[in-house]
N, C-alpha and C positions, 0 to 999 in steps of 0.2 A: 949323528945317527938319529934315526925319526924316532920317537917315541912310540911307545906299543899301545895297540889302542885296545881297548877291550871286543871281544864277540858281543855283537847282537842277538836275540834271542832267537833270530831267522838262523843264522849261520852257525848257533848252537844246537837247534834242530836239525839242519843238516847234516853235521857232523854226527849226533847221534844216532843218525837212520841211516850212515852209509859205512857201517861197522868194516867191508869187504874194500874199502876202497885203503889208500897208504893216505900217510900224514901227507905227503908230498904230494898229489894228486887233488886231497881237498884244497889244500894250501894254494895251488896253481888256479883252484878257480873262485877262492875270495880273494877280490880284491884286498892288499893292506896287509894280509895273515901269512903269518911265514911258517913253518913246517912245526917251529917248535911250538908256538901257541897251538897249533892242533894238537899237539904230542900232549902238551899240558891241563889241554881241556878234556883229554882222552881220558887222561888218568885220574882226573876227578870225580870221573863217572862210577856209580856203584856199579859192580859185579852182573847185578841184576841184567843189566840190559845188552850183557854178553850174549843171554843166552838166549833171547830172542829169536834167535834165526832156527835154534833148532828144533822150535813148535811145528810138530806136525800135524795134517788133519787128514782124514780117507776122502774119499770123491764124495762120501754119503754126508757128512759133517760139512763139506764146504758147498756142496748144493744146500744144506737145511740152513746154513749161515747166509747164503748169497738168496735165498727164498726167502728168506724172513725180513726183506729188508722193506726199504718203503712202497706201498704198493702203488700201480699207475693210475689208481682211483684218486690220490693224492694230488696227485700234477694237474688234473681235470681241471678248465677255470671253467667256472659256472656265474653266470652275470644275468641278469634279469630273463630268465627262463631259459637259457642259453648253455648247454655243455659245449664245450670245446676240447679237445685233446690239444695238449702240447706239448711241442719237443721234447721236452723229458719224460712226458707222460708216453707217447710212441717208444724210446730208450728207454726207460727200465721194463716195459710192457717185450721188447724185441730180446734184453738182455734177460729175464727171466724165461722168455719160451727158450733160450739157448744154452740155459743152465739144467733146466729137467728136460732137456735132448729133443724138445718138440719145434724143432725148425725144419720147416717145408721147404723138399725143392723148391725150383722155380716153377716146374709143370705143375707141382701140386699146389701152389699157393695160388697159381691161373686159373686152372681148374676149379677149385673151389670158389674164387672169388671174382668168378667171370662178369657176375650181374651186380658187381658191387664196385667196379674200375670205370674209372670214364676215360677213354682214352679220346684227346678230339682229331677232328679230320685233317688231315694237312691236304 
């Protein structure tokens, strides 16, 4: 019989955060770990982190939480006189206008920003 090996602190994390799923189920997707070592690292766990799931927030608390985060001014790289937007700087700039509900059609964001698109000629 193979020896039990201990959890990793990755596969101790997941176990933690997936309270809804069965011993059987985590067990099936770490390698090496059989149902009872899940069972056993389950029940080590304080109480506390039962209850996690049942935090709730209104629409107005999870827009002032998902608003207050980092802002797209942040992502901006700026090099010798140079702003540049980048990718995460465009993403959290697309994901906060979609959290305070101000995403434009497609007419409306054409509309508005007819003189600011280059589209080239094929």
């Amino acid at each position: 019989m193979p020896k039990a090996r201990e959890l990793t602190d990755v596969e101790k994390f997941y176990i933690e955060n997936n309270p809804q799923k069965t011993d059987e189920a985590i067990a099936s997707q770490i390698s090496g770990v059989g149902p009872k070592t899940v069972a056993k690292h389950r029940a080590s766990l304080p109480p506390e982190l039962d209850k996690r799931d049942s935090v709730t927030e209104t629409q107005d608390e999870r827009i002032h939480r998902l608003a207050s985060g980092p802002k797209s001014g942040e992502f901006i790289a700026k090099q010798s006189g140079a702003s540049i937007m980048t990718q995460q700087a465009s993403e959290v700039s697309d994901a906060r206008a979609v959290v305070h509900g101000n995403q434009a059609s497609e007419k409306d964001f054409e509309s508005k920003n007819k003189d600011k698109i280059h589209r080239p000629q094929s």
